[in-house]
ROGUDREN-58650 format. One record per residue (C-alpha): y, z, x; residue in three letters. Coordinates in nm, 4 decimals, decimal comma. Layout:
N
((Y; Z; X); ALA)
...
//
This chain:
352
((-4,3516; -5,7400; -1,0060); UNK)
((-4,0662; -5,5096; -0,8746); UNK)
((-4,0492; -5,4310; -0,5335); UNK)
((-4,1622; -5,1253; -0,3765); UNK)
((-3,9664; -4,8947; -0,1306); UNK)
((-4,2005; -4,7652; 0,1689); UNK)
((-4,2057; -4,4546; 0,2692); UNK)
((-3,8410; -4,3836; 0,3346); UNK)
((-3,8306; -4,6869; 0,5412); UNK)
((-3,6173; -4,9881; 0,4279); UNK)
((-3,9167; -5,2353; 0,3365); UNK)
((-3,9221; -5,3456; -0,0185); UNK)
((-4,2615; -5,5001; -0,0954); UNK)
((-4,4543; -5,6011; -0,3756); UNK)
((-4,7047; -5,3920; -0,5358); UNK)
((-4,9940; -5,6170; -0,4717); UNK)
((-5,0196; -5,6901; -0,0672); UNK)
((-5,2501; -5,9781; 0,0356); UNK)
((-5,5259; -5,9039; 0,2960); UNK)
((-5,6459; -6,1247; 0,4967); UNK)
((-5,9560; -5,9937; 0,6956); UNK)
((-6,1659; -6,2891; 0,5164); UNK)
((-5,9884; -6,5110; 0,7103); UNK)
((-6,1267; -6,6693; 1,0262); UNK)
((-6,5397; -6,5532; 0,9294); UNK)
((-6,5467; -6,6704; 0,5330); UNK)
((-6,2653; -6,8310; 0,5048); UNK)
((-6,1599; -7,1701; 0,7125); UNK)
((-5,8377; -7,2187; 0,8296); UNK)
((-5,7047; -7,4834; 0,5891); UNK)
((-5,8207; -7,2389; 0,3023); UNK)
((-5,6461; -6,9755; 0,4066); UNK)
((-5,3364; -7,1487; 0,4513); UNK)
((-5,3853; -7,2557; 0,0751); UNK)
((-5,4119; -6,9011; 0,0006); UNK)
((-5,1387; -6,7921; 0,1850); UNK)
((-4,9304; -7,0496; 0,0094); UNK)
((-5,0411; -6,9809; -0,3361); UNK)
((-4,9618; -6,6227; -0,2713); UNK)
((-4,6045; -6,6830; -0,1583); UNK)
((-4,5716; -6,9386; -0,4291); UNK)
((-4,6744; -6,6184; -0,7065); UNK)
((-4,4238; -6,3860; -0,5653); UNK)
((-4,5995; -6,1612; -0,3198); UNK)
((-4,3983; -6,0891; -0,0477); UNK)
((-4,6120; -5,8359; 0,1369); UNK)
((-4,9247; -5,9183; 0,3910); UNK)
((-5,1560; -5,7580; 0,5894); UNK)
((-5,3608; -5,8367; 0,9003); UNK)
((-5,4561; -5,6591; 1,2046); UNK)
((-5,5789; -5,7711; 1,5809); UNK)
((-5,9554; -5,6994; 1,5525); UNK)
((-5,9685; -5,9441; 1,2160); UNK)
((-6,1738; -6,1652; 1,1173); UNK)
((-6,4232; -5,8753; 0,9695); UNK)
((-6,7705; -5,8398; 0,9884); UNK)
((-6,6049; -5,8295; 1,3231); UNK)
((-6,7324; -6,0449; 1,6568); UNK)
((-6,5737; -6,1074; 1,9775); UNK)
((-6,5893; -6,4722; 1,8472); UNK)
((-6,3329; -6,3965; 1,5770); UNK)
((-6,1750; -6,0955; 1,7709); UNK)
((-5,7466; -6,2565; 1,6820); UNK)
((-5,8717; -6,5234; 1,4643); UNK)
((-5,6933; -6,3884; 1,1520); UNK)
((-5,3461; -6,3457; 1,2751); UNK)
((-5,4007; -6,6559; 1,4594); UNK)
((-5,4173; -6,8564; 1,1082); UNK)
((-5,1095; -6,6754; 1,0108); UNK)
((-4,9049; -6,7916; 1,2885); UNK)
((-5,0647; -7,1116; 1,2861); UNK)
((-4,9307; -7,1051; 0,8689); UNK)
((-4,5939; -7,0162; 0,9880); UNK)
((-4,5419; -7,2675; 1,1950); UNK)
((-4,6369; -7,5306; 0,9568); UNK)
((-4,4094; -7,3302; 0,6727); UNK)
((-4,0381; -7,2867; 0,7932); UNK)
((-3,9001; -7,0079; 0,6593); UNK)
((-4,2258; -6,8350; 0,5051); UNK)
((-4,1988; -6,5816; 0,7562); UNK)
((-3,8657; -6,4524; 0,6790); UNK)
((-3,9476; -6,4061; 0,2945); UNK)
((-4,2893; -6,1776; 0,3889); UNK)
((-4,2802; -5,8378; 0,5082); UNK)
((-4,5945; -5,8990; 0,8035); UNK)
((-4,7964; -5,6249; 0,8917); UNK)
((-5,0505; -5,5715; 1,0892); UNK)
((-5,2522; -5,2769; 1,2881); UNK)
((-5,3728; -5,2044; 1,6528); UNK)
((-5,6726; -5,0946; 1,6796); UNK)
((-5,8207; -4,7460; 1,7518); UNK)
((-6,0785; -4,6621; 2,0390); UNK)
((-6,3488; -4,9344; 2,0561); UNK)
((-6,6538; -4,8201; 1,8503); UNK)
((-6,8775; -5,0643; 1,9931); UNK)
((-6,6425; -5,3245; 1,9866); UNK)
((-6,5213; -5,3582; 2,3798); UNK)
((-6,3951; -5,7516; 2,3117); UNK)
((-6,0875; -5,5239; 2,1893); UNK)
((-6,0282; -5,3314; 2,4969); UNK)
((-6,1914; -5,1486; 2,7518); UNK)
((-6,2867; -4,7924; 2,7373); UNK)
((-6,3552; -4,5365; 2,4531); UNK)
((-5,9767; -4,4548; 2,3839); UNK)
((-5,6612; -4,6560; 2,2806); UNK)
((-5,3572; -4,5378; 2,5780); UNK)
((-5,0002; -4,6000; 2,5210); UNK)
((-5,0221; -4,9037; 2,7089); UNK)
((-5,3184; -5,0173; 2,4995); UNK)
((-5,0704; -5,0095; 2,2137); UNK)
((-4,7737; -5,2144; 2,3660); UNK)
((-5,0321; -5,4712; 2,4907); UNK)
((-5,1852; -5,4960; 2,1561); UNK)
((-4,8538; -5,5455; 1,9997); UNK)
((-4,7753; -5,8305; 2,2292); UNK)
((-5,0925; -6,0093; 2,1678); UNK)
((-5,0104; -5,9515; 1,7929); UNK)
((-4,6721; -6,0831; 1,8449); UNK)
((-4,7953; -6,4242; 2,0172); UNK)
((-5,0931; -6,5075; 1,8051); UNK)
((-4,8417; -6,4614; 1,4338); UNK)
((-4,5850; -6,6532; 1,6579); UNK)
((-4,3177; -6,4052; 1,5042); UNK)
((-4,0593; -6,2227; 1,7235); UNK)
((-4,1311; -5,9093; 1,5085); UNK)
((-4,3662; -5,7311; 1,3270); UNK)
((-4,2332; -5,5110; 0,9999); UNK)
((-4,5163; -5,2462; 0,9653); UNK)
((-4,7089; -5,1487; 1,2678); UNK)
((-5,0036; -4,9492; 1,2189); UNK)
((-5,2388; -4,7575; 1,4071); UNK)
((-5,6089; -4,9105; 1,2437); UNK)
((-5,8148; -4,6037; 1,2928); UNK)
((-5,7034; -4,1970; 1,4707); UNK)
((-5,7633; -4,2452; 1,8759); UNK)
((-5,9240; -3,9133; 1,8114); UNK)
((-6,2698; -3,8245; 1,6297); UNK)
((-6,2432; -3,8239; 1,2719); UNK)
((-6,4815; -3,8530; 0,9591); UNK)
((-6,4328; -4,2234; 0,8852); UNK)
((-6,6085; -4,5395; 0,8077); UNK)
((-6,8417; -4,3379; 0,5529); UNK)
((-6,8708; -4,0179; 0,8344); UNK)
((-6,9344; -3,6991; 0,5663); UNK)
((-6,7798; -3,4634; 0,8134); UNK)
((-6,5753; -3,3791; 1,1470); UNK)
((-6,7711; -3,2632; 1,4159); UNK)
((-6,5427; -3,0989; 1,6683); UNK)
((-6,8216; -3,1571; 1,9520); UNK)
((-6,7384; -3,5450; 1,9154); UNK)
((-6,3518; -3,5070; 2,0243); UNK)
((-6,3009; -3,6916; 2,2970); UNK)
((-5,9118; -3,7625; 2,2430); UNK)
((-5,7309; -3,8961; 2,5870); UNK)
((-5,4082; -3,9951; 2,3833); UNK)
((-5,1974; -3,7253; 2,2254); UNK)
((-5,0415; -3,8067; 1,9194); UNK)
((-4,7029; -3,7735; 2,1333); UNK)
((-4,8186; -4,0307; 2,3330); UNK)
((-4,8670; -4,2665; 2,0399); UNK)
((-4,5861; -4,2153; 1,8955); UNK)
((-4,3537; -4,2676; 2,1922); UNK)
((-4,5135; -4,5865; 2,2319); UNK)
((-4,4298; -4,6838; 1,9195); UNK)
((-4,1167; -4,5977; 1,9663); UNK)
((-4,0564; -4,8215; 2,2594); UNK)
((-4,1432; -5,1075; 2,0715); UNK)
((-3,9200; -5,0366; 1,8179); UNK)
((-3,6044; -4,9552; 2,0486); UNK)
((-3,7256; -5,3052; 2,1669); UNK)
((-3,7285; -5,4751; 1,8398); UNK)
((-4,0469; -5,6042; 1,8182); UNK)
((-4,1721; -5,3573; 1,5499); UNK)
((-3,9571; -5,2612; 1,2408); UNK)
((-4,1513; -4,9405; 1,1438); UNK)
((-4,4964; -4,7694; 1,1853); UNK)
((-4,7653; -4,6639; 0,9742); UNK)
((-5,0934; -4,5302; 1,0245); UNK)
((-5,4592; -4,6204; 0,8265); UNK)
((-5,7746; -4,4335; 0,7870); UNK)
((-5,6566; -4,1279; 0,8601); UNK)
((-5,6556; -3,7229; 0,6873); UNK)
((-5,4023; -3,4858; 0,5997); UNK)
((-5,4012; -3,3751; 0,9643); UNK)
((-5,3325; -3,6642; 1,1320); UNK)
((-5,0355; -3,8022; 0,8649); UNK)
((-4,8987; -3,3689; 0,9182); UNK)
((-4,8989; -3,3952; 1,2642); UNK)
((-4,7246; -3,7938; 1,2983); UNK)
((-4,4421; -3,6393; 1,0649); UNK)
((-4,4028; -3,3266; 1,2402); UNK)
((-4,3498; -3,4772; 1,5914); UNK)
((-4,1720; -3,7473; 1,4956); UNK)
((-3,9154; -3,5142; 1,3361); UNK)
((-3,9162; -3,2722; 1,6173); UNK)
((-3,8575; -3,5053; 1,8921); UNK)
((-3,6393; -3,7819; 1,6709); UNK)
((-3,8828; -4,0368; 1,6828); UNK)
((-4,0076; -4,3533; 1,4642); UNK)
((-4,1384; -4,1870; 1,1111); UNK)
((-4,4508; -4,3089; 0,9536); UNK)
((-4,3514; -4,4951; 0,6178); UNK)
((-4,7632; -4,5949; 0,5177); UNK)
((-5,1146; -4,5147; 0,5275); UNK)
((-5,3708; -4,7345; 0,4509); UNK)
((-5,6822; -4,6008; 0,3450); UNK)
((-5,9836; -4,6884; 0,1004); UNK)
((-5,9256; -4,6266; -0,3059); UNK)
((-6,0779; -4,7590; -0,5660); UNK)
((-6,3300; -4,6402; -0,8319); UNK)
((-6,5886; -4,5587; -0,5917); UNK)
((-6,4283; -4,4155; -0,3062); UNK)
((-6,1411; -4,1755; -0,4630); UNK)
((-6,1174; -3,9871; -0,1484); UNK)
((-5,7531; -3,9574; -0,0965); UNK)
((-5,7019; -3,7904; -0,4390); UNK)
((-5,8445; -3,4768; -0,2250); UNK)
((-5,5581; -3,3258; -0,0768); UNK)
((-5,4059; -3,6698; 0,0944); UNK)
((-5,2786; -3,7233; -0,2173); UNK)
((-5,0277; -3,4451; -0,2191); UNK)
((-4,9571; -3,4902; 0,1691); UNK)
((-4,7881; -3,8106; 0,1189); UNK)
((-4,6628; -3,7412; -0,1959); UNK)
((-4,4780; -3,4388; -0,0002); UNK)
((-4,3950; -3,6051; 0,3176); UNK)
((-4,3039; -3,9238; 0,1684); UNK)
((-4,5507; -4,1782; 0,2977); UNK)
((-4,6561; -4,4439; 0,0758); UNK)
((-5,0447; -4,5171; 0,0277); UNK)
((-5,1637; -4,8940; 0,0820); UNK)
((-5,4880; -4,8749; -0,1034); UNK)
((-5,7490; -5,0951; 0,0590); UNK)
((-6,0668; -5,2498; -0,0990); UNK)
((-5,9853; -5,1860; -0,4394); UNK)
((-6,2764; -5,3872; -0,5151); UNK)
((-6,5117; -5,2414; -0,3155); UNK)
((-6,6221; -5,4907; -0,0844); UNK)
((-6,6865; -5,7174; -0,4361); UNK)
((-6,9139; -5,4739; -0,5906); UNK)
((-6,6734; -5,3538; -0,8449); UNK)
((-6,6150; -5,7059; -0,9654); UNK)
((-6,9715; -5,7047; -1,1181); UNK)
((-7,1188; -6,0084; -0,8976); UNK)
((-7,4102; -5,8031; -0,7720); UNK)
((-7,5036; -5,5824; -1,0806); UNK)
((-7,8249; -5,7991; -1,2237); UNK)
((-7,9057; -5,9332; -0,8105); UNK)
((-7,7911; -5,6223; -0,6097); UNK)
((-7,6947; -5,6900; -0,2633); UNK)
((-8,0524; -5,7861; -0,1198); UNK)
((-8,2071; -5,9971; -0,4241); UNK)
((-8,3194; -6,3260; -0,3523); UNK)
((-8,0422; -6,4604; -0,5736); UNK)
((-7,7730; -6,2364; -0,4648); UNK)
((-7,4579; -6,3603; -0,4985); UNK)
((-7,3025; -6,4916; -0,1553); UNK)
((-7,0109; -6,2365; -0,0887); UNK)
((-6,9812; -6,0387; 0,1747); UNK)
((-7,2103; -5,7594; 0,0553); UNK)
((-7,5252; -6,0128; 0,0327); UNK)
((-7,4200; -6,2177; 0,3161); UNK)
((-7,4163; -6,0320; 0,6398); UNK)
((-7,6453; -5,7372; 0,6754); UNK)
((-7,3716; -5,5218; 0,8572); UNK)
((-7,2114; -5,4389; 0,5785); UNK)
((-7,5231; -5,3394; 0,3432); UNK)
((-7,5205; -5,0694; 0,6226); UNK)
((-7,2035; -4,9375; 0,5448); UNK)
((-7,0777; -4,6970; 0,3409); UNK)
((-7,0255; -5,0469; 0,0315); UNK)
((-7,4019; -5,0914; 0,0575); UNK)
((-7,5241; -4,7318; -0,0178); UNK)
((-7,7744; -4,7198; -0,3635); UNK)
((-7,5296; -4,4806; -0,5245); UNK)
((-7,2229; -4,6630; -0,4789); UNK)
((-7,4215; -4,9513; -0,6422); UNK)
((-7,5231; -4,7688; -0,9855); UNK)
((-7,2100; -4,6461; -0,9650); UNK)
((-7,0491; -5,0086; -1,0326); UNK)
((-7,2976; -5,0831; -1,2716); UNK)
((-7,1358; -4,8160; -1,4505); UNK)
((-6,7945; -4,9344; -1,4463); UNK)
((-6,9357; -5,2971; -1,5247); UNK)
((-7,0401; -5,1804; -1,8346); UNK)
((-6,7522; -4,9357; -1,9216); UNK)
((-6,5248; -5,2374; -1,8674); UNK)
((-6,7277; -5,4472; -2,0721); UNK)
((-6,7341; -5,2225; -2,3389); UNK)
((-6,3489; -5,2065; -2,3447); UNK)
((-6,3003; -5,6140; -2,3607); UNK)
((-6,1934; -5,6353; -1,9813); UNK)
((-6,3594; -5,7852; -1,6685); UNK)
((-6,4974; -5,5493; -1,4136); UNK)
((-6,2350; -5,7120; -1,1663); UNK)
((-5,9679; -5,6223; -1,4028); UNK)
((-6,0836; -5,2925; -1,4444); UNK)
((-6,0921; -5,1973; -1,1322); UNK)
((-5,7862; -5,3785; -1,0374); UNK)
((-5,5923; -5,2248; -1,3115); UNK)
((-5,7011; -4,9033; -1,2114); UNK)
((-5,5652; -4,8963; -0,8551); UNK)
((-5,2658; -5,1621; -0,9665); UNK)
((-5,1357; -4,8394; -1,2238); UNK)
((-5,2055; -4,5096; -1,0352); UNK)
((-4,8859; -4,3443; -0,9831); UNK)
((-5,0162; -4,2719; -0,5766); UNK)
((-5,0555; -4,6489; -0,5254); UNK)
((-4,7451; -4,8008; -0,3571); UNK)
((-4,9353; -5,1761; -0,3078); UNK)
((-5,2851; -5,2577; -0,3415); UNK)
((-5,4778; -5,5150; -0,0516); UNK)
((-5,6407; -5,7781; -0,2238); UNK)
((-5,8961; -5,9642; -0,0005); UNK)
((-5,9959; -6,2733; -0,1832); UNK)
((-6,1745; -6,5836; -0,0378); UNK)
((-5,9929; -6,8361; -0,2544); UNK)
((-5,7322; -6,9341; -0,4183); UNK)
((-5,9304; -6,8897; -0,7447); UNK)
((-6,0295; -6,5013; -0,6729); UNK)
((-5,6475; -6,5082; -0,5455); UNK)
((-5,5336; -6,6093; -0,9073); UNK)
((-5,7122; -6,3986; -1,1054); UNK)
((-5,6596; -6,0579; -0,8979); UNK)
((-5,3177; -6,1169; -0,9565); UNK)
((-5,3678; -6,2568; -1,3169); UNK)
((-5,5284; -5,8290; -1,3759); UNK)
((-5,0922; -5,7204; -1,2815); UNK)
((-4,9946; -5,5820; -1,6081); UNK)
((-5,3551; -5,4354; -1,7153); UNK)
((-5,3357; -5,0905; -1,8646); UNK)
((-5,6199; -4,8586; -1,9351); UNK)
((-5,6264; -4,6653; -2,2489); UNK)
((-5,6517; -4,3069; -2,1934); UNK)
((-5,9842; -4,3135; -2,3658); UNK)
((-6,1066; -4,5642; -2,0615); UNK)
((-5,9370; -4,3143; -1,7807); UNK)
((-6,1647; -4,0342; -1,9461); UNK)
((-6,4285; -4,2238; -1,9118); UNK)
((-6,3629; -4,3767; -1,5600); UNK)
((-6,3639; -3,9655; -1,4645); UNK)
((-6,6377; -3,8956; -1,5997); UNK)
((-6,8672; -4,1379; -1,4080); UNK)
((-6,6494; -4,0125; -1,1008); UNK)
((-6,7995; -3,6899; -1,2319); UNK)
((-7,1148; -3,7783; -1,2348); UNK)
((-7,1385; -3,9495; -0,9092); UNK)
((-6,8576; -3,8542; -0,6550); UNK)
((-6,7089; -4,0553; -0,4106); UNK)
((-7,0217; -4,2719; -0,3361); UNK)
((-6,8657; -4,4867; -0,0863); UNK)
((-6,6717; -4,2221; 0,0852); UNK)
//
């Protein structure tokens, strides 16, 4: 795999990026240090955490994640220097207040998240810091639309950004990047960074895959113009689009146990929606049809689109590790992209 420029930042990464929300809620701690390994072992230099992991997320867990990392660092001399670490503050609570207190996410709120980061992946420095979700109201997490009666924004995007700054005059973040957020918010980071000479986002990480296609509307063309790089997460869709749940679905008695069938959270989400179900049955089949595995379908999909700079992989083990990265080097025949549209067609977007 050749490595990846972001942004016009100078981190060179792999195309495939190893997530690790799994760890710390389905994944144990001497698992995910065998998965970390294995990863490192296959090449990928690129990883991705954040301070509210493990997900479904509990104030039980709240840190577990990045503590496993640092935990794996310490028992690896020298990993950390051949991995470009990122991870992700998070925005305003929404109903999580183990995070932080309040409804909003201050400039202080960022520093002291960052140090807590820092500590727990026992690193001096983190490469890619992102902001996890806007500090103001946006349509996320499955939201259809903005509802500018819901702002309740006590951070400007100034603010932010001058906090990130100081921890990068300080040297305990390399660059910043943002996730889950719209045209708007990656405009507006850009714009005031430029204007007042401050740290430039390089990412955004937001949902893409073959049921959530979202950022091909208008996104698309704002990074591609402002030169931020796209880390697509859940390319699998939570597991649905490797085919595990298209005889059970996500309730049947003999559901498989993935995340989908296992905690009843995420059925509420935007994953566990009927349409974004029949949807993957779909895509099953089409892959199927072609000689390929839904996984590698899927995979090869997000692994070959030209607005993809690195795909997050969340496996939980080595095994689902080894094959994700087995689907590198999948192409789809234009015949199968037709095709792939024309379910998109059918039924748009159904985990947006």
């Amino acid at each position: 795999m050749n490595h990846i420029q972001l942004g016009s930042s100078d981190l060179h990464v792999t195309p495939i990026c190893l997530g690790t929300m799994t760890f710390g809620e389905q994944v144990d701690e001497a698992t995910a240090h065998a998965i970390l390994s294995r990863s490192l072992e296959r090449g990928v230099n690129f990883i991705d955490t954040a301070e509210m992991y493990a997900v479904p997320a509990r104030a039980e867990t709240c840190g577990a994640t990045e503590t496993f990392i640092g935990n794996w660092f310490a028992k690896h001399p020298g990993a950390r220097d051949k991995l470009v670490l990122a991870t992700k503050v998070a925005g305003p609570s929404r109903g999580m207040p183990w995070i932080r207190e309040g409804s909003g996410m201050t400039a202080a709120d960022i520093v002291a998240a960052c140090e807590g980061s820092l500590s727990r992946l026992r690193t001096d420095v983190i490469d890619l810091y992102q902001i996890h979700w806007p500090e103001r109201h946006v349509p996320a997490f499955g939201m259809l639309y903005y509802d500018p009666s819901k702002e309740k924004s006590a951070t400007s995007i100034h603010e932010q950004l001058e906090a990130l700054a100081g921890l990068v005059k300080a040297g305990k973040v390399r660059h910043i990047g943002l996730s889950n957020e719209t045209p708007y918010g990656v405009h507006e980071f850009v714009r005031l960074a430029e204007q007042h000479g401050l740290p430039r986002v390089a990412t955004v990480q937001n949902p893409y895959c073959l049921i959530n296609r979202t950022f091909e509307n208008a996104l698309d063309e704002t990074c591609h113009r402002l030169g931020v790089s796209l880390l697509a997460y859940s390319p699998l869709g939570f597991g649905l689009l490797t085919g595990k749940y298209d005889v059970t679905g996500i309730d049947g008695p003999d559901a498989p146990q993935g995340r989908m069938a296992k905690f009843d959270s995420m059925k509420k989400q935007r994953w566990g929606r009927p349409d974004a179900l029949a949807a993957t049955r779909r895509y099953s089949a089409l892959a199927r049809e072609h000689g390929l595995t839904p996984a590698q379908l899927a995979l090869a999909f997000c692994y070959t689109k030209w607005q993809v700079a690195s795909t997050i992989i969340g496996v939980t083990s080595v095994a689902q590790l080894d094959e994700d990265l087995d689907a590198w080097g999948t192409t789809l025949s234009p015949e199968v992209l037709a095709a792939i549209d024309a379910i998109r067609w059918d039924i748009r977007d159904p985990a947006l």
